[in-house]
N, C-alpha and C positions, 0 to 999 in steps of 0.2 A: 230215777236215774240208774243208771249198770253199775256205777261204784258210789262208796260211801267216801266222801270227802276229810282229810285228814280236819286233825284239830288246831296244826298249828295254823296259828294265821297270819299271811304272808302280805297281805294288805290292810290297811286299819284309818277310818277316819277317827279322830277325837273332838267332838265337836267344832269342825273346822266351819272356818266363817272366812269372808269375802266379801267386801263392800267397794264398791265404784260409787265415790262419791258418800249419796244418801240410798243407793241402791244396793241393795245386801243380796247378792246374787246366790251367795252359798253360806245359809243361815244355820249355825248348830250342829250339821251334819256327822253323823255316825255313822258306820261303816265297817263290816269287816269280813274280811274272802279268806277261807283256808285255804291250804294247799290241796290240790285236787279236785276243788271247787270251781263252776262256773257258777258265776253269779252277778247277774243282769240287771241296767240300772236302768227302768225307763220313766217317762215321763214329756210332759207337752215341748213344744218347743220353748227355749225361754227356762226350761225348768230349772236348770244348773247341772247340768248332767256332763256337760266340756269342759266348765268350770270345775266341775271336784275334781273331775281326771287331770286338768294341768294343773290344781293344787297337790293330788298325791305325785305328780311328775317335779314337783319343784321348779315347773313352766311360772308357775304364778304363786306369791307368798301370801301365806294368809294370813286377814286382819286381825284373830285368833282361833284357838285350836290347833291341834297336830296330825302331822301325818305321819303313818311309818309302812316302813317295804323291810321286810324279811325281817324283822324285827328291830329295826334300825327309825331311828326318826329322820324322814325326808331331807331335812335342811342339814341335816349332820350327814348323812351318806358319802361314801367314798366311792370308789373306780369299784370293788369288790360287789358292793352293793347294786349300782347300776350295770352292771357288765351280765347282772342275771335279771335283768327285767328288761321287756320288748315293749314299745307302743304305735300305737297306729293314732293320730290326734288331728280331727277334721282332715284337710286336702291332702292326699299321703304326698311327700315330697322325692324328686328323682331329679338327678342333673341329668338334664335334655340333651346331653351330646353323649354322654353316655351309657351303651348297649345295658339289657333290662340285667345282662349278668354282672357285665361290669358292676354295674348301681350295689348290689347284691352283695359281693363281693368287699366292694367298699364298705357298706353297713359292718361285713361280718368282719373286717381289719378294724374299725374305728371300736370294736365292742373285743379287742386281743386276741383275735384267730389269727395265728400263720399265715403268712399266703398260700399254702398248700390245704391246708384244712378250710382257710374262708375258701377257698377254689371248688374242694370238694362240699361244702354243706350249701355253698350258692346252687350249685349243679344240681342238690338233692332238694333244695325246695324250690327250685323255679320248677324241677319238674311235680313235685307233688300240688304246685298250685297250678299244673297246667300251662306254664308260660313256655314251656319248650319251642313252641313255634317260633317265638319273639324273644329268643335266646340272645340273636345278635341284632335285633334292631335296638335304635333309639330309642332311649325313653318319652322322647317328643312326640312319639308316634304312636303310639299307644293309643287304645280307646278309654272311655272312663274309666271301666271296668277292669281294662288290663292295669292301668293304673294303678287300681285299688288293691290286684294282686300282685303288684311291682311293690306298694307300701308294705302289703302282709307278708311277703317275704322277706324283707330286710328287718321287718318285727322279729318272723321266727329264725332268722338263720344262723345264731348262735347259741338256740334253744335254749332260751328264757326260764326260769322258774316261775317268773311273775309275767303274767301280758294284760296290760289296759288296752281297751281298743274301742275308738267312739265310732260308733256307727259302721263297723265293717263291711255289710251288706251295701253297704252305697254303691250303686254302677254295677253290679253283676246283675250278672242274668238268673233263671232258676237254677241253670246246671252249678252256675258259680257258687250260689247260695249254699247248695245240695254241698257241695266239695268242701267248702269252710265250715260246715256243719258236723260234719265227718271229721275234719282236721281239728277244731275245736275239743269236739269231744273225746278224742285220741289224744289230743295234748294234757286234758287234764284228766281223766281216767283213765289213761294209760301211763301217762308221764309223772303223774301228780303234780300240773303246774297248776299255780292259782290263778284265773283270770276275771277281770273284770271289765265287762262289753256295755257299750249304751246301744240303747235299739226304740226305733218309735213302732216295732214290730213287735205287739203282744205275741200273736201267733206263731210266731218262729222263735222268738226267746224262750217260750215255754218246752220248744222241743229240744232246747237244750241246757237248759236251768237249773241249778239245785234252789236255786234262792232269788228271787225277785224281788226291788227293793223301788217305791214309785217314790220322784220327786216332785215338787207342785212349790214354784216360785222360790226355789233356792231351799227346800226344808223336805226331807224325810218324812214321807208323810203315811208309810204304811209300806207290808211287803205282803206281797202274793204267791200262794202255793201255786208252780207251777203244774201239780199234777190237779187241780181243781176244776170247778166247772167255770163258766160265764166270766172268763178273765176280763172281758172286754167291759163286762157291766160293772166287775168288782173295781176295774181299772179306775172309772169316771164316776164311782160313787167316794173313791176316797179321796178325787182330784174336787167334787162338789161339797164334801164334808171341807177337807181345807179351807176353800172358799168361802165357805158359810160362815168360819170361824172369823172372818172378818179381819184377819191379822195384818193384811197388805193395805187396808185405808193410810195408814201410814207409814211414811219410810221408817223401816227398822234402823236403830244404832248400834254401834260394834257393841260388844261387851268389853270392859276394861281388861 
């Protein structure tokens, strides 16, 4: 990678656990993103990869373990804490009758921007993600894609210290891809913001990765050097080692 990633760390799982039921979606899970670090979480569908992200979001509480953002533990966080962290989590969301700036705009008033300054940082990332065109249409109207860059702007347009972001690449095209690859990598080696991205995209996480971390059925189960060779084989050897270990014959139970 172009920069060396700080040491503090601005994301942290501690053995965080999740259970639906007798289903332990997110088993044990450790975790942790410095600042100025990308660091990509992939794995099969199913893995717990949505799941950890709305546990460090405080979307969903977990059955034990902790989570912390900026050095703060999740469930205790204040207005300070979340007002420097952006996310993007499955279907990005936009009120439909309002233009892709407006939406924007609202993001960056609801996270303490002025209306003078959420006016001018809406302005500056609808154009860095290319929505200029669809400055003033509806968000209703939007393709998948523009979608996906109507969510990642209201992620970045109070320029976060921290961004979770599941699956960003969903609905773009290659240019779009190309563009948040770039913007990504600017954000955290230029900005030093910490982020943490799920992707079922070996091949493109790598080209922007310091740290690759695979899940397999809710459990941590190995991390890959993005500058290495045969990601794809090291991927599905550590996904069949898990397997093998036979741990899922039975439902796991929480830990007390």
């Amino acid at each position: 990678m172009s920069a060396s990633p700080s040491t503090v760390q601005v994301i942290e799982a501690r053995g965080l656990t999740r259970s639906f039921g007798d289903d332990r979606a997110v088993d044990r899970a450790d975790l942790a993103v410095a600042a100025g670090q990308i660091h990509a979480l992939v794995g099969l569908n199913g893995a717990g990869k949505t799941t950890l992200m709305k546990l460090l979001l405080d979307m969903l509480r977990p059955s034990s373990g902790s989570g912390w953002l900026l050095g703060d533990p999740v469930d205790g966080a204040g207005a300070a804490v979340w007002s420097r962290v952006g996310h993007l989590i499955e279907t990005p969301f936009g009120y439909p009758e309002l233009t892709v700036t407006e939406n924007v705009v609202l993001a960056a008033r609801l996270q303490g921007l002025d209306r003078p300054s959420a006016r001018r940082e809406a302005l500056l990332i609808v154009g860095e993600l290319a929505l200029d065109r669809w400055a003033d249409r509806r968000s209703r109207v939007l393709s998948l894609g523009n979608r996906q860059r109507l969510g990642l702007a209201c992620a970045l347009v109070h320029e976060p210290q921290v961004l979770i972001l599941d699956e960003p690449t969903n609905g773009l095209d290659p240019k779009g891809v190309l563009e948040l690859r770039r913007l990504l990598l600017s954000r955290a080696h230029g900005a030093g913001v910490g982020i943490l991205v799920s992707s079922h995209h070996l091949d493109e996480v790598a080209r922007i990765a310091d740290r690759i971390t695979v899940m397999h059925r809710g459990r941590v189960v190995g991390v890959l050097d993005p500058d290495g060779v045969d990601l794809e084989r090291r991927f599905f050897d550590m996904v069949y080692a898990a397997e093998q270990e036979g741990s899922w014959t039975q439902p796991s139970q929480p830990r007390p």
